[in-house]
C-alpha angles and dihedrals in degrees: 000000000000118000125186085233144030134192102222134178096223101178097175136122095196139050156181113284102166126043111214126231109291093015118125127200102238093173140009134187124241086260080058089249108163106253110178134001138186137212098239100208095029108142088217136033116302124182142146134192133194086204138079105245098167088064081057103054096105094056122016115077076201097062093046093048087055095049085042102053085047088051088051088040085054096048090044084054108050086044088060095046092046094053084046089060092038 
């Protein structure tokens, strides 16, 4: 689920000023504070966030998606190491 805009609840005093290389800007905030990044080429899922999803959890369908897509990442990936010991 992508929205144009999040409410989100950012508490920190620091951020991120540089991106590194492969890393790509998913979300800023209106002071133009890096909000979430991802690892481009990752093999696996890769995302950060500078806000506290899991205080959101009750009542963000954002939050949630984020918390669901790493549960499916985790299953995905148990699936792949199981059939690498098989």
């Amino acid at each position: 689920m992508r929205s144009p805009t999040l409410t989100v609840n950012s508490l920190h005093e620091q951020g991120i000023d540089r991106l590194g290389t492969g890393l790509t800007v998913e979300a800023r905030a209106d002071d133009g504070l890096v909000e979430a990044i991802s690892v481009a080429a990752a093999p696996q899922f890769t995302l950060a966030v500078q806000w506290h999803p899991e205080m959101r959890i009750h009542d963000s369908a954002e939050a949630r998606a984020i918390f669901a897509a790493f549960a499916e990442a985790c299953r995905a990936r148990r699936v792949q190491r199981l059939r690498a010991r098989a």
